[in-house]
C-alpha positions in Angstrom: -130.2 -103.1 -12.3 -130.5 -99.5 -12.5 -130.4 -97.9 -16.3 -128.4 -94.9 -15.2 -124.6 -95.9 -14.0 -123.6 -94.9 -10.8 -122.0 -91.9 -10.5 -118.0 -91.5 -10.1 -116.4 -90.6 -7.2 -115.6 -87.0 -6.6 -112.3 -85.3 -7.7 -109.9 -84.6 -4.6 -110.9 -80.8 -3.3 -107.4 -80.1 -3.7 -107.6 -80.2 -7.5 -110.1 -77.4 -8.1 -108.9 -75.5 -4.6 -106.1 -73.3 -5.2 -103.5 -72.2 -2.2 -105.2 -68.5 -1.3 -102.9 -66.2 -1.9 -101.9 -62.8 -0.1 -102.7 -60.5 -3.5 -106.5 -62.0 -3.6 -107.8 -60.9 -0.5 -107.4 -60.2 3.2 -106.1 -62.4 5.7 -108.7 -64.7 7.1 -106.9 -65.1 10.5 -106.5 -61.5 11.5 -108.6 -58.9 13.4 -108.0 -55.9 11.6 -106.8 -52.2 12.8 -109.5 -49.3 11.3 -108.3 -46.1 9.5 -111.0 -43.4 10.2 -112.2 -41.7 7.4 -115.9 -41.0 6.0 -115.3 -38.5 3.1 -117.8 -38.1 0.0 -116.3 -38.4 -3.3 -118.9 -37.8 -5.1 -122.6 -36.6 -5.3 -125.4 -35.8 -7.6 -129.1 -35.0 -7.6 -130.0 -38.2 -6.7 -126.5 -40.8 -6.2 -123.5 -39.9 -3.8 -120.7 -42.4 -3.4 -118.7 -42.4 0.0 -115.7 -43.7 1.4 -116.5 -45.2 4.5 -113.1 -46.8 6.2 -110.1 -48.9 5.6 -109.3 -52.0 7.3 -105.7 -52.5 7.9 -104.0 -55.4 7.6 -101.0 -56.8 7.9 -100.7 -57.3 4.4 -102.5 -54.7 2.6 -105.8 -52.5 3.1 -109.1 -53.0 2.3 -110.9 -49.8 1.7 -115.1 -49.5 1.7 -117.1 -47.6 -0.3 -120.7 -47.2 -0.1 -123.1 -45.5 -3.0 -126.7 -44.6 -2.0 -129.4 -43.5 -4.5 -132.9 -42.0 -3.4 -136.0 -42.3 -5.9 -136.9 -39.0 -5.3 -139.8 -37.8 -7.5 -139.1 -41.1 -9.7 -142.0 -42.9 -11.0 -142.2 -46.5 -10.4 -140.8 -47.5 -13.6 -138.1 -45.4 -13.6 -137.0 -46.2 -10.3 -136.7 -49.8 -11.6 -134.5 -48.8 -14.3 -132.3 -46.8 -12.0 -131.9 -49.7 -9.4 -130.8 -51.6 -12.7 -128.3 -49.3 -13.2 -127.1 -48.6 -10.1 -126.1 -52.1 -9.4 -124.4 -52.5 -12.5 -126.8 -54.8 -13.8 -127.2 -52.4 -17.6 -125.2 -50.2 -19.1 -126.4 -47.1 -21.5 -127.4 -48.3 -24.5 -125.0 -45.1 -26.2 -121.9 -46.1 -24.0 -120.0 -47.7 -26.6 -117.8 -50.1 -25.0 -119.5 -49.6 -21.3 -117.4 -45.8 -21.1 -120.0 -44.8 -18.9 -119.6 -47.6 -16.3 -118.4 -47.2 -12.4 -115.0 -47.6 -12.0 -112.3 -47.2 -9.5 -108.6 -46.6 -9.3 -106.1 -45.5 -6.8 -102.5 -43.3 -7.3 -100.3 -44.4 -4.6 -97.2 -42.2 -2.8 -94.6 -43.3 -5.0 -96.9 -42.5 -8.2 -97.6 -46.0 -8.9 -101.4 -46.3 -10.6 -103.9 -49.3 -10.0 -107.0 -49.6 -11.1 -109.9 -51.9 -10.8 -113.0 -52.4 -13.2 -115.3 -55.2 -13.5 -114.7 -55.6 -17.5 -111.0 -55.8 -16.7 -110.8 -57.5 -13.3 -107.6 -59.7 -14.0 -107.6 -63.2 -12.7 -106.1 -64.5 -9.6 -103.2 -65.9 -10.9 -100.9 -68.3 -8.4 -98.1 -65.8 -9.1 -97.3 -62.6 -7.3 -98.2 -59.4 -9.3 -94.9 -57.1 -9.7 -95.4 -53.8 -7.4 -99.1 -53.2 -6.1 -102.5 -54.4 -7.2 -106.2 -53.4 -6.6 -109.0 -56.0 -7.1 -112.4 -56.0 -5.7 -113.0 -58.1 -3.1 -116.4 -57.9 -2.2 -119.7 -56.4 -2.8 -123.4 -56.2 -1.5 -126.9 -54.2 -1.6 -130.1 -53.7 -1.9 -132.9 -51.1 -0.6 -136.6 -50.4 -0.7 -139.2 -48.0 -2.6 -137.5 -44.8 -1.3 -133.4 -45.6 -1.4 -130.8 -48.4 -3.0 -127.5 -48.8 -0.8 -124.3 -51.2 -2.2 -121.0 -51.3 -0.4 -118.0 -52.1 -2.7 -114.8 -53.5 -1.3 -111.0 -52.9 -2.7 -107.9 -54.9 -1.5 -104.7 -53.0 -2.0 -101.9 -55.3 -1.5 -99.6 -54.9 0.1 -99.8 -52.3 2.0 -99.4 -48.8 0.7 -96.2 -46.8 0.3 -95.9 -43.6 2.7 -96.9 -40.5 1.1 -100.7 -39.1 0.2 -102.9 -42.3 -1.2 -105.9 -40.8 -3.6 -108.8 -43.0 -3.9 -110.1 -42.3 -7.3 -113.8 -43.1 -9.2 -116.0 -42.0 -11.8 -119.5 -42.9 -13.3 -120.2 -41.1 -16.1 -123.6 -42.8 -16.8 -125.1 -41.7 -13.4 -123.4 -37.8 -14.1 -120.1 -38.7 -11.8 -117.1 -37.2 -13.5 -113.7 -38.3 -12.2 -113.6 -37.2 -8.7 -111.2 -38.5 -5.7 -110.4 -38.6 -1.9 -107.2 -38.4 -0.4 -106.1 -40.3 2.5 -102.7 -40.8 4.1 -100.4 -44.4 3.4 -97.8 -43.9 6.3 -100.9 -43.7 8.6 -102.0 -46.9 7.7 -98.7 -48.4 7.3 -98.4 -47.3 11.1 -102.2 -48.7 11.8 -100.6 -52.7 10.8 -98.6 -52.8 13.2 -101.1 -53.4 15.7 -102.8 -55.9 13.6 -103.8 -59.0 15.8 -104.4 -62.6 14.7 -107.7 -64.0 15.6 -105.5 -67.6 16.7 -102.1 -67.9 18.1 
């Protein structure tokens, strides 16, 4: 007879597997329309931050941003702390209250204002937020001795109103002040309409 008891059986996956809702992502079972745009909303001496395209859903939008840094004349220490940095793995010591952290935000055509930041990122709640919301849905990196690349994704749901949509960021650690691209929201609203699902 064994010392240790057997163990119980698992819990049923539907207790600890929420219903996905629309407001936490994109839809898994579409093939999404692409909004062109590649416009630099920021750069520095060594870090520039990019919009790179919006997927178009049905839904909502998902918009991709990618940040590059180079070492440049960096010694190898320093280019360790930077990669730290850059992926949001330390803040400034003197940033009281992370100020100096990445963060991203959008104004929408109607005037409505979202934004999303990793010491705020609200929970996905089962209940549907009232107007818009903006969360991060997805992020990824790395590099080598010479550059450090991450691409950030942000789910706006549902889609935008018509009217100018500004995507908006700032990083004052890494010398970024506020700085933001505009884009257009009936353009994409126009784009979801030839959204196709993956099954029928």
């Amino acid at each position: 007879m064994s010392f240790f008891p057997a163990d119980p059986p698992p819990p049923d996956p539907a207790e600890f597997a929420p219903q996905p809702q629309p407001w936490w992502a994109p839809p898994g079972d579409e093939l999404p329309a692409l909004f062109p745009v590649s416009e630099l909303l920021a750069a520095t001496g060594n870090v520039a931050v990019a919009v790179i395209g919006v997927r178009v859903y049905s839904t909502g939008a998902e918009f991709l941003i990618e940040r590059r840094m180079r070492r440049g004349s960096m010694d190898v220490r320093a280019w360790q702390d930077a990669q730290l940095g850059f992926g949001g793995h330390h803040h400034h010591s003197g940033s009281a209250g992370f100020e100096g952290r990445l963060r991203f935000g959008m104004v929408l055509g109607d005037g409505q204002q979202l934004v999303v930041d990793s010491l705020f990122q609200r929970s996905f709640g089962p209940d549907a937020p009232e107007g818009h919301s903006l969360v991060q849905t997805g992020g990824n990196g790395g590099g080598d001795m010479s550059y450090q690349r991450y691409e950030d994704a942000l789910w706006l749901w549902p889609l935008p109103p018509a009217g100018p949509l500004e995507l908006v960021m700032q990083w004052p650690d890494l010398g970024i002040p506020e700085s933001r691209a505009v884009m257009s929201g009936e353009g994409m609203r126009e784009l979801a309409a030839g959204v196709r699902r993956l099954w029928v």
